[in-house]
C-alpha positions in Angstrom: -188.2 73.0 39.9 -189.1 72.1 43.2 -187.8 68.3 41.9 -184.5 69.9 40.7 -184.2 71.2 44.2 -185.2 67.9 46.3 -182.7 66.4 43.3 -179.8 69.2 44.6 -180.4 69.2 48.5 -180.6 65.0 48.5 -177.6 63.6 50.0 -176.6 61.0 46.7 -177.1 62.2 43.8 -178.2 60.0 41.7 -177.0 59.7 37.9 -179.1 61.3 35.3 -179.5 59.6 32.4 -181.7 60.9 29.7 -181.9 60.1 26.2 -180.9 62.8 23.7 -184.4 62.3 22.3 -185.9 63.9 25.6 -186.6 67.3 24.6 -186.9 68.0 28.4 -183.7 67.0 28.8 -182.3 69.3 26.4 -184.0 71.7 27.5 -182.8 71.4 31.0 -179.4 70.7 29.6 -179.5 73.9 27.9 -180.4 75.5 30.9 -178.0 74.3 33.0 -175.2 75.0 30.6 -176.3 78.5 30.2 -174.2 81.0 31.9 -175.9 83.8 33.2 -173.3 86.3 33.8 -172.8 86.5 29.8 -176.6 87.1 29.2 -177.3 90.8 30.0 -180.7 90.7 29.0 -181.2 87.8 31.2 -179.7 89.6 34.3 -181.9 92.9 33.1 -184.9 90.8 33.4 -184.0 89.1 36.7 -182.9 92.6 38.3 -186.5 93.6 36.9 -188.6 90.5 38.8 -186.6 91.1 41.6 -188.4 94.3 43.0 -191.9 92.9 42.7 -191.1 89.3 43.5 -189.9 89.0 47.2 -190.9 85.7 48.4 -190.3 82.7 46.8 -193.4 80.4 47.5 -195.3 78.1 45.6 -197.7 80.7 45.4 -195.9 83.6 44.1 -194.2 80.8 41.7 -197.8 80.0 40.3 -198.9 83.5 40.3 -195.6 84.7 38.7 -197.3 85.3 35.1 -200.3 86.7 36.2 -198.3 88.7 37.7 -196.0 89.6 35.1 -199.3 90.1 32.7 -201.0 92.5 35.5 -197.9 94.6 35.3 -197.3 94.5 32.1 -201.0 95.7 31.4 -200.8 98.3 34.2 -197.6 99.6 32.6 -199.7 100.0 29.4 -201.9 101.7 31.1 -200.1 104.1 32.2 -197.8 104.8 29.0 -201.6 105.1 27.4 -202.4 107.5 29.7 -199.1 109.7 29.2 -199.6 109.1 25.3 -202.9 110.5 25.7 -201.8 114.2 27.0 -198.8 113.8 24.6 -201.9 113.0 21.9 -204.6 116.1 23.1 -201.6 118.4 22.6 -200.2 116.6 19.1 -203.7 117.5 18.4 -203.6 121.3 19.6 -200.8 121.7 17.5 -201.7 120.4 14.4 -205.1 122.9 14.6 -202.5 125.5 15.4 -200.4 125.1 12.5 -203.8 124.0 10.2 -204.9 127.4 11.2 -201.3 128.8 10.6 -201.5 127.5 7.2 -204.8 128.5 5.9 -203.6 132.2 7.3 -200.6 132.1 5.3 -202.5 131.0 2.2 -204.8 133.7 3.0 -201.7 136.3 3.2 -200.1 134.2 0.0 -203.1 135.4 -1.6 -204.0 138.9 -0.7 -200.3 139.2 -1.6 -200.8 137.8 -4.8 -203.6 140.1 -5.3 -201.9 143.2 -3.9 -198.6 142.0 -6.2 -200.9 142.1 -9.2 -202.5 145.8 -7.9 -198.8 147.6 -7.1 -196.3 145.8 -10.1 -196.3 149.5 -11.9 -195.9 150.9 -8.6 -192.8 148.9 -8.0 -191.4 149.2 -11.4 -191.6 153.0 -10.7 -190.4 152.8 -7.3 -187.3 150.5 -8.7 -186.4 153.2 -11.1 -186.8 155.9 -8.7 -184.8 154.1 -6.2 -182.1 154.1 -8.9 -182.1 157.3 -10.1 -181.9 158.5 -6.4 -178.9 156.7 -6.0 -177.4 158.3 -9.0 -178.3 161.6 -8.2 -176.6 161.1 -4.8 -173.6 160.2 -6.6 -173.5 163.4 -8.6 -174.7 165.0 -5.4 -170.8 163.3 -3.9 -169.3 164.0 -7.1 -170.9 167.8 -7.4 -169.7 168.3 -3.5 -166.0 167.3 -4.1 -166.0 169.0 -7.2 -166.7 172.7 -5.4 -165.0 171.4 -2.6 -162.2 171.5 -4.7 -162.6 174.2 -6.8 -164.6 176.8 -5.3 -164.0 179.2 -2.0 -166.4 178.3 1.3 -167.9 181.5 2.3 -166.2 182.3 5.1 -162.6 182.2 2.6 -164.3 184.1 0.0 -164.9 187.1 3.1 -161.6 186.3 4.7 -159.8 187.5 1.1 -162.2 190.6 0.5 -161.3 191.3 4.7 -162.8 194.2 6.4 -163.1 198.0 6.1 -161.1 199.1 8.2 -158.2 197.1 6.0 -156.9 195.0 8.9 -155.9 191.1 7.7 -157.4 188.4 8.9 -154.8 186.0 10.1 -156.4 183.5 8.0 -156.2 185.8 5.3 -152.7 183.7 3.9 -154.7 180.4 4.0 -157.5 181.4 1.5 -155.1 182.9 -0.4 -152.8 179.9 -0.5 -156.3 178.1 -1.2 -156.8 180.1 -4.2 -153.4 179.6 -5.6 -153.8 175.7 -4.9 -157.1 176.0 -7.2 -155.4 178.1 -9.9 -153.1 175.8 -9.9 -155.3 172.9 -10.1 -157.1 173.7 -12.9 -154.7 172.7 -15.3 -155.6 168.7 -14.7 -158.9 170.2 -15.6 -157.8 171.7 -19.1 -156.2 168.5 -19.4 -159.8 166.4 -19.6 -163.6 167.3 -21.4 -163.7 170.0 -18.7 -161.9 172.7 -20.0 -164.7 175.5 -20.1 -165.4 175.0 -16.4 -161.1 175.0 -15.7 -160.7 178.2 -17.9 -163.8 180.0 -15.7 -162.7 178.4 -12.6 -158.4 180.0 -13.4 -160.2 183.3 -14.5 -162.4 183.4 -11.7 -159.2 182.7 -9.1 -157.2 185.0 -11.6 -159.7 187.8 -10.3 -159.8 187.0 -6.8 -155.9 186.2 -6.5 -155.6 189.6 -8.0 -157.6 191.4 -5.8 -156.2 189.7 -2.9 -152.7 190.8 -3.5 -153.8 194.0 -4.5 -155.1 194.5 -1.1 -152.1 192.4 0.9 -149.7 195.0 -1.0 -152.1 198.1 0.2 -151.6 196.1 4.0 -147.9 196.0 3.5 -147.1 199.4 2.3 -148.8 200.8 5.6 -147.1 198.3 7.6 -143.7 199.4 6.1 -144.8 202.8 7.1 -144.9 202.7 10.4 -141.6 200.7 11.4 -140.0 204.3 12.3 -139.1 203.5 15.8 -135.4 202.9 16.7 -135.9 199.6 17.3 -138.9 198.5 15.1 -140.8 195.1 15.8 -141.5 192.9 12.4 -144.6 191.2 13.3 -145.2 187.6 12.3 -148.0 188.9 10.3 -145.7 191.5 8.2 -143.1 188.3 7.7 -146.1 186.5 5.9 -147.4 189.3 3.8 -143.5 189.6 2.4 -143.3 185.8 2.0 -146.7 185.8 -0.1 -145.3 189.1 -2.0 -143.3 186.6 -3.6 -145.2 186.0 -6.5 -145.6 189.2 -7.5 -141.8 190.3 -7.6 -142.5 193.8 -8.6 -145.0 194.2 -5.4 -142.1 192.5 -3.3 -139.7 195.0 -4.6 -142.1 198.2 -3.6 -142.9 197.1 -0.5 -139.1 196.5 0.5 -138.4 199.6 -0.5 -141.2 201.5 1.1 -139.8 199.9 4.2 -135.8 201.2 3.6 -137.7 204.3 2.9 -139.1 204.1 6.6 -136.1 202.9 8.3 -133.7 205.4 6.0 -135.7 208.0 8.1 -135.2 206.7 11.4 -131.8 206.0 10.7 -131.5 209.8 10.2 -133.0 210.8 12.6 -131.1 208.4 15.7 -128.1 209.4 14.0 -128.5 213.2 14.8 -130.0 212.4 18.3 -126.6 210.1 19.1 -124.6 213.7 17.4 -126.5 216.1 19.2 -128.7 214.5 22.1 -127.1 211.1 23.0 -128.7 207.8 24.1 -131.6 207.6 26.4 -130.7 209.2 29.8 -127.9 210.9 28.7 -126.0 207.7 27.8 -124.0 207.4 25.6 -123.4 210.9 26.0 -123.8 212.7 22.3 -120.8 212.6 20.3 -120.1 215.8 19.5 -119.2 216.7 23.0 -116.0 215.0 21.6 -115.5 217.0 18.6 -112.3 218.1 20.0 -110.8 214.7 19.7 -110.7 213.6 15.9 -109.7 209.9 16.6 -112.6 210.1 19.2 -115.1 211.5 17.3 -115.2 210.1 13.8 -114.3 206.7 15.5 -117.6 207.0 17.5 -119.4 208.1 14.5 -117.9 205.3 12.4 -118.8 202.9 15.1 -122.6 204.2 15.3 -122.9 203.8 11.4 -121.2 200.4 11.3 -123.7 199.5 14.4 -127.0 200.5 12.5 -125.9 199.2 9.5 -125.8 195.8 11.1 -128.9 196.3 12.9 -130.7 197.2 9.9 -129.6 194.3 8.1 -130.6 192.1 10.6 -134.4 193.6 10.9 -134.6 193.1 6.9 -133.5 189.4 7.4 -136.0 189.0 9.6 -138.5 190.6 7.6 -138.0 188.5 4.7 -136.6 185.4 6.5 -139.7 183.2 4.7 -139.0 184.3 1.6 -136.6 182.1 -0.3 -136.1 183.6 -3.2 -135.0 187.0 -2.0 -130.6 187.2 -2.6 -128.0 188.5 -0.3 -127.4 191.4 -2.5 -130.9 192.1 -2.2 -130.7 192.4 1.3 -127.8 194.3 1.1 -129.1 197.0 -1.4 -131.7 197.6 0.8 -129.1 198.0 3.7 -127.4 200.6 1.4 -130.9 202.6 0.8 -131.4 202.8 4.2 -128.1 204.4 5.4 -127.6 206.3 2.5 -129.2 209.3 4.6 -126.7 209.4 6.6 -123.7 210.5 4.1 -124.9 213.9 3.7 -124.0 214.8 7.8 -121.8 212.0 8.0 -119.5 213.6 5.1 -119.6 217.1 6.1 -118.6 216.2 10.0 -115.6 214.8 8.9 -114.8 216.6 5.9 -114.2 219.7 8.2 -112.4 217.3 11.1 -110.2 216.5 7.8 -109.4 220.1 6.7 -108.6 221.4 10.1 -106.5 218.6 11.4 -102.6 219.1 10.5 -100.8 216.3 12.3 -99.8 213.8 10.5 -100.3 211.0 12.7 -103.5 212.0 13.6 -104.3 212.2 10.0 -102.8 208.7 9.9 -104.8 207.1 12.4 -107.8 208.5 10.5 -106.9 207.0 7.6 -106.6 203.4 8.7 -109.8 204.4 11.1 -111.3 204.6 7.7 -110.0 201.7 5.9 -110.8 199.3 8.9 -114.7 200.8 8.5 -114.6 200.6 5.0 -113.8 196.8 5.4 -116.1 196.3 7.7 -118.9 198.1 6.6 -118.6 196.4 2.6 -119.1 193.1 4.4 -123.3 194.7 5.6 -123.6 196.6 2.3 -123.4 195.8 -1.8 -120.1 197.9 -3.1 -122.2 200.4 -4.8 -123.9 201.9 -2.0 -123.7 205.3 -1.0 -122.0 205.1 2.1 -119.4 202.9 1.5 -118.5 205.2 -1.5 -118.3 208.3 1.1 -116.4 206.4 3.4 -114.0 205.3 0.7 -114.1 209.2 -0.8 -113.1 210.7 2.9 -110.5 208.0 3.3 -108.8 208.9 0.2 -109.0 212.5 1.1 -107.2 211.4 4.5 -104.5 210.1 2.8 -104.5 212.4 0.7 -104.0 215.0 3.5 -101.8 212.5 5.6 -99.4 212.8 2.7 -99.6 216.5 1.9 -98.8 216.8 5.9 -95.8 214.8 5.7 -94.7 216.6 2.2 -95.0 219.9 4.2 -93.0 218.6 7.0 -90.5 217.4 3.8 -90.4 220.5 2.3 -89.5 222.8 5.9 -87.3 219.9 6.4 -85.3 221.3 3.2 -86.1 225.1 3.4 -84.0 225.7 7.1 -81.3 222.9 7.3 -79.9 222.8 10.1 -75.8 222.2 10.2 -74.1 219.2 11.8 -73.6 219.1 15.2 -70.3 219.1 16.5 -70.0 215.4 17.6 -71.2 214.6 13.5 -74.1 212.8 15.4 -77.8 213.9 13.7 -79.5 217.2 14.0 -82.8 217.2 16.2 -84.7 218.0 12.9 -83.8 214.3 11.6 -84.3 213.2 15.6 -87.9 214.4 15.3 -88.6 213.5 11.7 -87.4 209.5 12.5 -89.9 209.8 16.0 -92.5 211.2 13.6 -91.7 208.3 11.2 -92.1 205.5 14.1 -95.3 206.8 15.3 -96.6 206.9 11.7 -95.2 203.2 11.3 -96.5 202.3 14.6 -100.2 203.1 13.7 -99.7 201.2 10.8 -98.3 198.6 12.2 -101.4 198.2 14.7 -104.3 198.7 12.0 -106.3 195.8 10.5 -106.0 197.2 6.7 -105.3 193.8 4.0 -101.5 193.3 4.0 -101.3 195.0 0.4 -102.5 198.0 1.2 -99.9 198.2 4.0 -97.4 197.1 1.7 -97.9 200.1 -0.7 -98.5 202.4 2.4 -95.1 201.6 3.3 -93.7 202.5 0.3 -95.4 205.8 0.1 -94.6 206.5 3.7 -90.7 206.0 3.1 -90.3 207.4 -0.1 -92.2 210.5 1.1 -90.2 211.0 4.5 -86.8 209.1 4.1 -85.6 210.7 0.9 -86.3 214.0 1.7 -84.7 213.2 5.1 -81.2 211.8 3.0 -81.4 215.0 0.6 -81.3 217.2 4.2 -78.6 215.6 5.2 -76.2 215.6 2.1 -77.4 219.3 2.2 -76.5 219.8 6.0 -72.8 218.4 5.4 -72.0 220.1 1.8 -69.6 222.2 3.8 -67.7 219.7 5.8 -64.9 217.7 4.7 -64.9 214.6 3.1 -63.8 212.2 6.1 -66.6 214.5 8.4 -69.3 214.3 5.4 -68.9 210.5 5.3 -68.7 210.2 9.6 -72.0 212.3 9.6 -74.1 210.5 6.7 -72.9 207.2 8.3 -74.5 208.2 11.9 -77.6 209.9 10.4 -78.2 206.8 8.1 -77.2 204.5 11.0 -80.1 206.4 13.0 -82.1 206.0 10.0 -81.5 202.4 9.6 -82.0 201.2 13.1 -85.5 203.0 12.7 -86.6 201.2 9.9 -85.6 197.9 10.9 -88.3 197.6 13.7 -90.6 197.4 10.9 -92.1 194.9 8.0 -91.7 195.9 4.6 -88.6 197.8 4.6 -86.5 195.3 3.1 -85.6 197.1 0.1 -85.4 200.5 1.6 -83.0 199.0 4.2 -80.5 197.4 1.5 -80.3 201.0 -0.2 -79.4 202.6 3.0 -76.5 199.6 3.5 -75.5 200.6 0.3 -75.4 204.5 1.0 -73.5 203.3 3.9 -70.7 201.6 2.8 -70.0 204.2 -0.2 -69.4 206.4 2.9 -67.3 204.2 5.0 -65.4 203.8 1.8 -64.7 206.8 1.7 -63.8 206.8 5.8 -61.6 203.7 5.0 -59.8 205.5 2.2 -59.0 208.4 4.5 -57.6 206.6 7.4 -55.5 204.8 5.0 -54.1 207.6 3.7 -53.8 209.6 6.9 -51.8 206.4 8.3 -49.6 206.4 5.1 -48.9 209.9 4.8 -48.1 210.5 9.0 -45.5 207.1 8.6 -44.3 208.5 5.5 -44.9 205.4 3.3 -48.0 206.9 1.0 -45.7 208.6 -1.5 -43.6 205.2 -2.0 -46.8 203.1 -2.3 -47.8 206.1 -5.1 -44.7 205.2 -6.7 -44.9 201.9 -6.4 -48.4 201.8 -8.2 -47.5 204.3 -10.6 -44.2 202.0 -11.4 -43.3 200.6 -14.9 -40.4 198.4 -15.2 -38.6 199.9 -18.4 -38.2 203.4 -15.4 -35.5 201.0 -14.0 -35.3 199.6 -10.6 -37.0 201.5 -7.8 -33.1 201.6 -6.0 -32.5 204.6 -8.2 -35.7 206.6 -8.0 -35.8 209.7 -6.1 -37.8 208.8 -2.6 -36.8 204.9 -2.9 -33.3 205.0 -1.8 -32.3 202.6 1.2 -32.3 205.3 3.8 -35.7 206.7 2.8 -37.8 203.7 3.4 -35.8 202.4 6.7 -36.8 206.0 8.1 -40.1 205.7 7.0 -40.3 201.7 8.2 -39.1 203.1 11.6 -41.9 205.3 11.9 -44.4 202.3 10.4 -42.8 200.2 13.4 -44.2 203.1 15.8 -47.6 203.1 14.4 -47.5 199.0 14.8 -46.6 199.5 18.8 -49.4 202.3 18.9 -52.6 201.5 16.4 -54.6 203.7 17.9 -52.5 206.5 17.9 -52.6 207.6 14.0 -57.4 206.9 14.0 -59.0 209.5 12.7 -61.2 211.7 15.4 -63.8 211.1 13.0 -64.2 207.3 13.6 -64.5 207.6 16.9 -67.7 209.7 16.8 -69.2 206.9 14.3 -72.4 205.7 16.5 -72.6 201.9 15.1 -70.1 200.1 16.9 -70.1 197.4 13.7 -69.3 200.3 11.2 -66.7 201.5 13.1 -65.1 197.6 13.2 -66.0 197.2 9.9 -63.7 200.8 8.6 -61.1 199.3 11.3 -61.1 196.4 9.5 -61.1 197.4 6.1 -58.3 200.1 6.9 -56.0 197.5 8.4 -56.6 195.4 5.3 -55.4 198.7 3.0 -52.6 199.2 5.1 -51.3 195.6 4.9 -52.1 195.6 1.3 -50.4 198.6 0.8 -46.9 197.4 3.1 -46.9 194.2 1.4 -46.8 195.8 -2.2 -43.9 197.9 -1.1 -42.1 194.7 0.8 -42.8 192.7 -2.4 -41.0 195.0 -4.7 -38.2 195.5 -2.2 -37.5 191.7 -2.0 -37.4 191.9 -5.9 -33.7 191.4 -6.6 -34.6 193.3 -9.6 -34.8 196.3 -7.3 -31.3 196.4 -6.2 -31.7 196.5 -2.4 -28.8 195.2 -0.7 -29.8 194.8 2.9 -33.6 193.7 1.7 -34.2 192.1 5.5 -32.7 195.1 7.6 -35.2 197.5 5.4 -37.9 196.1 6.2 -37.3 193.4 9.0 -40.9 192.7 9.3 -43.0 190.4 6.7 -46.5 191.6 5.8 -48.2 188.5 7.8 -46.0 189.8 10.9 -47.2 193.3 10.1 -50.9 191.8 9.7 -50.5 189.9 13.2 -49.8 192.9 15.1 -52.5 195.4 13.6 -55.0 192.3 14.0 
């Protein structure tokens, strides 16, 4: 090395030559060629010298490898040294687990042994161990079994309840329990277990038996002792009534042994409202207004239609959980209730009946009665009791409302009064038509179906207005035609204009047209002739009508001559300048303004008629009137002009 260095540091460096048989050469070659920064393990080694070889000497070059050796060796020492701990405790170990070992084969063994000593003991054990575990499950099975189909204790005391009969509010629970068992045990019947279903249903038959038994014994004293006014239907009642419903005959007793309660108390507030009033005082009692009919059967009406209602609606509430109870069950039992009432009811108005002799009253009592009838049928079924006396005492309203106005009828015809001098209508048809309009005014303003008022109406007319024409014809037997027809024409005028304020008077009204213009016939037919006769024309026209042509021509009748009918056409001419002149007194005192334009009319029209029959047949050459135009000068429409 220390050549290779001299070699490196000389200044010429002289050529190597070696001969590739040199192995030193090669060797050196190799060397040289070698690249150090490839060789990691050469690097490793040189890092390595470098922390124990600092200087570079000849010495520390010579002593490299005992150097190297010496640190080798001391690093063997010292790995021996750590291997030898690492050895002592190796060694504790292995004692440890030798010792472990010949434990566990010591255990292995005694287990063996005590294997061999207990295998019956575990065979038993096994089978125990299974047994237990199936005994547990009929244990579960046994549990949900009674669970099922058997009462707990405290149901089975909650059903037989106390002795002083109170209910347990749980009371509908067990029995709903029992009911859910009964019912059950049909799935049973349906399997191997039908003895134990038909013990379990006849053992839930006996206590479902003795639980309603005792629910209905709960209920009827309940039901007893709802006689206040205004009774309060507990919850607990509501329940019993809704579990009543599977035994309907139960149901049925109990409802009625509560109408039978409330039918008292009914009673009872309705002769405290008749005889002592509300609380206080107020509403005063009702038969402080005895004196007033309309007052005091409408208050008594109005008290019974009240209660009725109220009744109803504390028997919905008592049976508003039960679903299979009908409206007309309800309603029956409304009817029970209130059919205590009738007796005091009836007789109260009965004698309000009998001593009452106006007719409108009686009227106004009448549809009082219907309206309540209406109103009440819509609380009660049609068969009960006081809907039948309400109907009975209206028809003996009617009945008396009718008689009343017969009565009136008949003094109306037993003292007829004569015309008046004006042939306008007596008072006694004056008051009979006010009497008719009040009676058709109550009518008008009650609330009865439009039928009945539609026969009403009929009754009402047929009962008042013909006895009222029959007066009339009566009252003017004596006058004379043209007064008898000026007076029936103003009292059926009156008559008329009465009736025609109203519904339902069609048909009356068209009869009482036709009445009237028979009448005014017979006022047209007079006039006509009085105008005839006073001008001197009426016993021509007679002629005229009475005329056949083989008589000749009407020239040489008696009455027809030329001088005749110009005297008599002179004194037509007058009555044309003056119409009014030759009216009748008695159509001036007609009261309808139309009828007396109407006779006008229609007596005009006869006149004309008449006038142009006789100015046809004296135009008729056949006639023989030589001057035809200077006997009568003017034409019928001339003649119909001027009276027009």
């Amino acid at each position: 090395m220390e050549e290779k260095k001299a070699k490196e540091n000389s200044p010429v460096a002289e050529p190597v030559t070696s001969a590739p048989s040199n192995p030193l050469s090669r060797k050196l070659n190799k060397i040289l060629d070698t690249r150090l920064d490839n060789d990691k393990e050469m690097l490793e080694a040189l890092k390595a010298l470098s922390t124990f070889f600092t200087e570079n000497n000849l010495r520390s070059r010579r002593n490299l490898r005992s150097d190297i050796e010496k640190r080798s060796l001391a690093i063997n020492e010292e790995f021996l040294s750590a291997f030898q701990a690492v050895k002592e405790q190796l060694d504790s170990v292995y004692f440890d687990v030798k010792a472990m070992n010949e434990c566990c084969q010591d255990m292995t063994t005694r287990l063996k042994e005590a294997k061999a000593q207990t295998q019956h003991l575990m065979s038993q054990t096994t089978s125990l161990r299974n047994e237990s575990q199936k005994l547990q499950l009929k244990e579960q099975v046994a549990t949900a079994f009674l669970d099922k189909f058997q009462l707990k204790p405290e149901e089975l005391k909650t059903l037989r309840g106390t002795r002083d009969g109170n209910l347990h509010p749980d009371f509908f629970k067990a029995l709903a329990r029992v009911k859910h068992i009964h019912s059950e045990c049909k799935y049973l019947l349906r399997t191997n277990h039908q003895t134990a279903g038909l013990e379990i249903m006849e053992s839930m038959a006996l206590h479902q038996e003795s639980a309603y038994e005792r629910l209905y014994r709960w209920t009827q004293n309940q039901c007893r002792l709802v006689t206040q006014d205004t009774p309060d239907v507990s919850p607990l009642l509501c329940q019993a009534m809704e579990a009543l419903q599977d035994r309907p005959v139960l149901l049925k007793y109990s409802l009625d042994e509560f109408s039978k309660a409330r039918r008292g108390a009914v009673v009872r507030g309705f002769l405290d409202a008749l005889t002592r009033g509300g609380p206080g005082g107020t509403p005063r009692p009702i038969e402080l207004h005895s004196h007033d009919p309309l007052r005091y059967v409408g208050d008594m009406l109005a008290w019974l239609h009240q209660a009725s209602a109220s009744e109803k609606e504390y028997i919905q509430t008592l049976m508003k959980n039960c679903n299979n109870v009908s409206s007309a069950t309800v309603e029956d039992a409304v009817g029970h209730i209130t059919e205590g009432v009738c007796t005091p009811f009836k007789v109260r108005v009965e004698q309000v009946l009998v001593s009452e002799q106006d007719p409108i009253t009686l009227y106004k009592l009448d549809n009082l009665l219907k309206f309540y009838h209406h109103t009440i049928s819509q609380l009660v079924n049609s068969e009960a009791a006081l809907l039948s006396v309400v109907l009975e005492i209206q028809d003996l309203s009617h009945r008396m409302f009718f008689n009343s106005l017969s009565s009136h009828a008949t003094r109306l015809l037993d003292k007829v009064e004569l015309p008046p001098a004006n042939l306008g209508p007596n008072e006694s048809l004056t008051q009979t038509l006010q009497l008719l309009r009040d009676v058709l005014a109550c009518h008008d303003a009650s609330v009865v179906p439009i039928d009945d008022k539609r026969q009403d109406y009929a009754q009402i007319l047929s009962c008042v207005i013909d006895p009222l024409l029959q007066m009339c014809s009566v009252s003017a037997s004596r006058l004379s035609p043209v007064d008898m027809a000026a007076y029936m024409v103003n009292c059926i005028h009156l008559i008329n204009t009465t009736l025609a304020l109203y519904e339902f008077t069609d048909t009356r009204l068209e009869m009482l047209s036709a009445q009237t213009e028979a009448h005014v016939d017979t006022l047209v037919s007079e006039q006509a002739s009085y105008i005839l006769n006073r001008v001197g024309l009426a016993q021509m026209y007679g002629t005229i009508q009475q005329y056949k042509t083989e008589q000749g021509p009407l020239s040489s009748m008696p009455g027809l001559d030329e001088l005749a009918i110009k005297s008599a056409v002179n004194k037509f001419d007058s009555y044309l300048a003056q119409p009014d002149s030759l009216t009748l007194p008695q159509n001036s005192l007609i009261l309808s303004a139309n009828v007396r334009e109407t006779a006008e009319k229609r007596t005009v029209e006869l006149v004309c008629s008449a006038y142009k029959q006789i100015y046809d047949c004296i135009m008729d050459p056949f006639h023989s009137y030589k001057d035809c135009q200077g006997i009568v000068p003017r034409t019928p429409e001339q003649v119909k002009h001027l009276l027009m």
